[in-house]
C-alpha positions as CSV (number, residue, x, y, z in Angstrom):
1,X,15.7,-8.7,-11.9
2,X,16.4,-7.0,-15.3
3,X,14.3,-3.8,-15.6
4,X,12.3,-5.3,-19.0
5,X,10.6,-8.1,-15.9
6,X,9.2,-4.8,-14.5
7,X,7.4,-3.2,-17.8
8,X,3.8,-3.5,-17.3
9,X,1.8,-7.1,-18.0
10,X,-1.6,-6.8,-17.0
11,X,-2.4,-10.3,-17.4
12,X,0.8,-11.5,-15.3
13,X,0.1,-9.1,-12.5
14,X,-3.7,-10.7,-12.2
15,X,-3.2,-13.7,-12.1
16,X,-0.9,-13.5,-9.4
17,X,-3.3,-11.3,-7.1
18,X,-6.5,-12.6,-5.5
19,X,-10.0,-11.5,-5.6
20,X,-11.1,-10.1,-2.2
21,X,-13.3,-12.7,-1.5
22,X,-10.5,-15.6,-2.0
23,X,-10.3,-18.2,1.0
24,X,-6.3,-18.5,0.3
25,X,-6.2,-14.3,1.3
26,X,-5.3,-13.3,4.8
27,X,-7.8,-11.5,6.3
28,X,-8.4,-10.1,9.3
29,X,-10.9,-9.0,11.4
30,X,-11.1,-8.0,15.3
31,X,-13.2,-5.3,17.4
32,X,-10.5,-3.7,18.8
33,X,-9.2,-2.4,15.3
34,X,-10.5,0.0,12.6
35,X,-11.1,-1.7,8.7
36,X,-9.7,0.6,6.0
37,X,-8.9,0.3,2.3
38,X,-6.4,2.1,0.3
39,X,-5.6,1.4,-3.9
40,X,-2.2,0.4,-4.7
41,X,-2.1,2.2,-7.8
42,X,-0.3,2.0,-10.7
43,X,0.8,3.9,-13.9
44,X,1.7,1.7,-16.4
45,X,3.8,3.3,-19.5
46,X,4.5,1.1,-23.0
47,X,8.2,1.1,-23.0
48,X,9.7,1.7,-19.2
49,X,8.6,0.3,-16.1
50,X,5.5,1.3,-14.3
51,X,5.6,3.8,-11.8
52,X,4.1,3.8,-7.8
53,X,1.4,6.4,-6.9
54,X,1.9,7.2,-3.6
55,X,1.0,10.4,-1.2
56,X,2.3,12.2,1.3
57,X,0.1,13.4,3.9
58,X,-0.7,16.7,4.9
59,X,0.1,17.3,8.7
60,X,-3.1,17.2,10.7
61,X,-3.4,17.0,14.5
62,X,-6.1,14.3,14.9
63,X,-4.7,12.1,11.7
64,X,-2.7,9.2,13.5
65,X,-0.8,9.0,9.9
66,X,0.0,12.6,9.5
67,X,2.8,13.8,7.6
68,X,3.5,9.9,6.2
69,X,4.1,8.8,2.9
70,X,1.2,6.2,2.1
71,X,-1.3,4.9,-0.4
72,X,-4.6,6.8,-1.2
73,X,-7.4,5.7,1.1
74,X,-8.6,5.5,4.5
75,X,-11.3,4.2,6.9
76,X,-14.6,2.6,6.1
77,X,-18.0,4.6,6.7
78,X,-20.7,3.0,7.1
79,X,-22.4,6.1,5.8
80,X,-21.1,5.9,2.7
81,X,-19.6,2.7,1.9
82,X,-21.1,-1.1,1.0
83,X,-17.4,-2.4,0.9
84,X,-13.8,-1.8,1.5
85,X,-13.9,-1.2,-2.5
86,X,-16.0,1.4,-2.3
87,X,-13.9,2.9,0.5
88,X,-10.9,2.5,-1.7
89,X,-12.9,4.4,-4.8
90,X,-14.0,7.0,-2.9
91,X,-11.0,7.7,-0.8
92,X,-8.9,7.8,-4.5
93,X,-11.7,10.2,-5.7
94,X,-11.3,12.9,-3.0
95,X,-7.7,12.6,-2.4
96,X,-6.6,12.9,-6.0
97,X,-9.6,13.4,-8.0
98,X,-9.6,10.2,-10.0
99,X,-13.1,8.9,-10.8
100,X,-13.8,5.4,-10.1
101,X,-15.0,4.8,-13.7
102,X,-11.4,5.6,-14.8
103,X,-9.7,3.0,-12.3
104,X,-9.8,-0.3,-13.3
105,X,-9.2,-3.4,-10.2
106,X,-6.6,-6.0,-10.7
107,X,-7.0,-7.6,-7.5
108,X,-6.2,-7.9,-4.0
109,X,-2.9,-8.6,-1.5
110,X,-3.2,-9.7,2.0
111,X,-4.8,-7.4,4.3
112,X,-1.8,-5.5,6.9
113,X,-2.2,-4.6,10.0
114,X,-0.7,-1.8,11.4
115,X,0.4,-0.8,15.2
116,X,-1.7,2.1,15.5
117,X,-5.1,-0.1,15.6
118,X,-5.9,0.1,11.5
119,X,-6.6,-3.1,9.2
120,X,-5.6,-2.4,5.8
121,X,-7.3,-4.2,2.5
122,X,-5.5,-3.2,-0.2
123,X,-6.6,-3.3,-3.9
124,X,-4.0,-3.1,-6.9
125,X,-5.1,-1.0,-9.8
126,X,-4.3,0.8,-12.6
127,X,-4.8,4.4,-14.5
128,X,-4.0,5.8,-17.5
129,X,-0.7,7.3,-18.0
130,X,-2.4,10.4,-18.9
131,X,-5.2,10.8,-15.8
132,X,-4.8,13.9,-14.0
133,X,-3.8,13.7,-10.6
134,X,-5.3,16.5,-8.5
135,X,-4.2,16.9,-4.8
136,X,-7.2,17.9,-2.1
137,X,-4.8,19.8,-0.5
138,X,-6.7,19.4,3.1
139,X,-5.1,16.1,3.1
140,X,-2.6,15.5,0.5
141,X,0.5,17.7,0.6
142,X,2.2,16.0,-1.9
143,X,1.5,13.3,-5.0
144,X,4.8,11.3,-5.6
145,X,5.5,9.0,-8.7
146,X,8.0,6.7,-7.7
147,X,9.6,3.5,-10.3
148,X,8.5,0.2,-9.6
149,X,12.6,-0.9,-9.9
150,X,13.3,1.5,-6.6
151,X,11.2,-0.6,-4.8
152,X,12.2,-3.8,-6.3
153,X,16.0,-3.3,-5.9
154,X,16.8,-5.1,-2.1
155,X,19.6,-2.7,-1.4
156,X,17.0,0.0,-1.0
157,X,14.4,-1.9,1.5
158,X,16.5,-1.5,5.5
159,X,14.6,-4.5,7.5
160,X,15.3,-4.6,11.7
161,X,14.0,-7.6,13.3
162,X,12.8,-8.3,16.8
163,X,11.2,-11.3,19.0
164,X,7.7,-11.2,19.7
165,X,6.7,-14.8,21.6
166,X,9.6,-16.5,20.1
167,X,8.7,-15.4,16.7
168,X,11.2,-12.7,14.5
169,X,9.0,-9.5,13.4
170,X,10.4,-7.5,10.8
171,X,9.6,-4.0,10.6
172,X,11.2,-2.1,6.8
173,X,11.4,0.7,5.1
174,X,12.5,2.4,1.8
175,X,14.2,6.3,1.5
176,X,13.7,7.2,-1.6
177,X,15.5,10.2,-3.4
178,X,14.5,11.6,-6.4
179,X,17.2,14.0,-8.2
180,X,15.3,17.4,-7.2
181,X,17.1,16.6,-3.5
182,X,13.9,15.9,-1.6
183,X,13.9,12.5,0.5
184,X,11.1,10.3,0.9
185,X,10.7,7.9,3.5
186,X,8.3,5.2,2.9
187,X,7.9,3.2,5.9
188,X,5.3,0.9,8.7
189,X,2.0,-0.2,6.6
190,X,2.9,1.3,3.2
191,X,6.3,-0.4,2.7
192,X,5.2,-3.6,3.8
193,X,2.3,-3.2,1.5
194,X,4.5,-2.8,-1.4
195,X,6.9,-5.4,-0.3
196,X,3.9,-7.9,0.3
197,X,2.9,-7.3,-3.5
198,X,6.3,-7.9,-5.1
199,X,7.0,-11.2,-3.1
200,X,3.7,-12.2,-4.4
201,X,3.5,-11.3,-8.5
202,X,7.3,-11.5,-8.6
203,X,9.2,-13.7,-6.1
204,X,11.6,-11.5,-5.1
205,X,12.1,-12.4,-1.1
206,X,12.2,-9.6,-0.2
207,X,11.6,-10.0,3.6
208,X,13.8,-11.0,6.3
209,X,13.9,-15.3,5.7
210,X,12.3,-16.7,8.7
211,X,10.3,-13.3,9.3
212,X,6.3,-12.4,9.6
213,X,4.2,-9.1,10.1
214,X,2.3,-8.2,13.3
215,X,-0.9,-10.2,13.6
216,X,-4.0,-9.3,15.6
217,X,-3.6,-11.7,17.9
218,X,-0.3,-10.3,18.7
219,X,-1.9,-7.1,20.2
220,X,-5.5,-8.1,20.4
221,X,-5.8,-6.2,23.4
222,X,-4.9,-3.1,23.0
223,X,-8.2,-0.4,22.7
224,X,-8.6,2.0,19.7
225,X,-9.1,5.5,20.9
């Protein structure tokens, strides 16, 4: 796709999401596996494609997704959260110091789920161009602002396949590098996350034809330490 397809329509992208509540959404939902919530966020700009906000984690020992590129978020408290939204918010608001009153919700994608026991619901947003960004360095190492067109562009998305009960799984990911040398490697939940997005608002195909994602009931049984 040409890169004008990819400068930022509001109303477009919208209508193409769902609200969280929608019956057409996959959900899912099992004992065995932890709810989370992370914001797909966006940073739309008047005359050039929008940009990615991504993370990359800082290193922890106990953090099953240490050291991984991902979106801002993580697991719901009870304690502290009435929804996944307000996981989502608050998760954004102590990673990278974005108040919620400054985000605004475009909708929803299918929830993900990921080998490592977590259900993802993501939420699509967007923020000004001109909102600071400021790291909580306990658990962000890094904020990255990566071009929509990267992720759009199927050369850069590497997809291996393999048969689960007679079924093709694909598993992807993206390496992205910027000109300051550095390589990112955006890979498992996240990628799929973004690749789950731009098959919905733009049609791109951009998974293996005849391909799915893990389901629960593929690993249902597996315990959550």
């Amino acid at each position: 796709m040409e890169l004008m397809n990819f400068l930022f329509k509001k109303d477009f992208i919208r209508k193409q999401l769902s609200d969280l509540d929608d019956p057409e959404r996959l959900t899912m939902h099992h004992e065995n596996f932890i709810n989370s919530a992370v914001i797909f966020l966006i940073v739309p700009y008047k005359n050039k494609p929008y940009d990615l906000v991504l993370i990359r984690r800082t290193k922890q020992e106990n953090d099953k997704h240490s050291g991984e590129m991902s979106f801002p978020g993580g697991k719901f408290d009870p304690n502290y959260d009435r929804s996944y939204l307000d996981t989502a918010l608050r998760e954004l608001e102590e990673e990278l110091g974005v108040p919620r009153q400054n985000v605004e919700i475009l909708g929803c994608i299918d929830d993900h789920l990921t080998p490592k026991g977590f259900i993802i619901t993501t939420f699509v947003a967007i923020i000004n161009e001109n909102q600071k960004l400021i790291k909580q360095d306990e658990e962000v190492k890094e904020i990255v602002k990566i071009p929509i067109t990267f992720f759009a562009n199927k050369r850069n998305f590497k997809e291996r396949t393999y048969k689960l009960k007679n079924e093709l799984i694909g598993v992807g990911k993206f390496k992205y590098k910027p000109l300051d040398n550095k390589v990112y490697v955006i890979f498992g939940a996240t990628s799929h996350i973004i690749v789950n997005y731009l098959d919905r608002v733009y049609d791109l195909g951009i998974m293996t034809p005849g391909c799915r994602r893990i389901r629960c009931e593929d690993i249902k049984d597996r315990i959550i330490q």
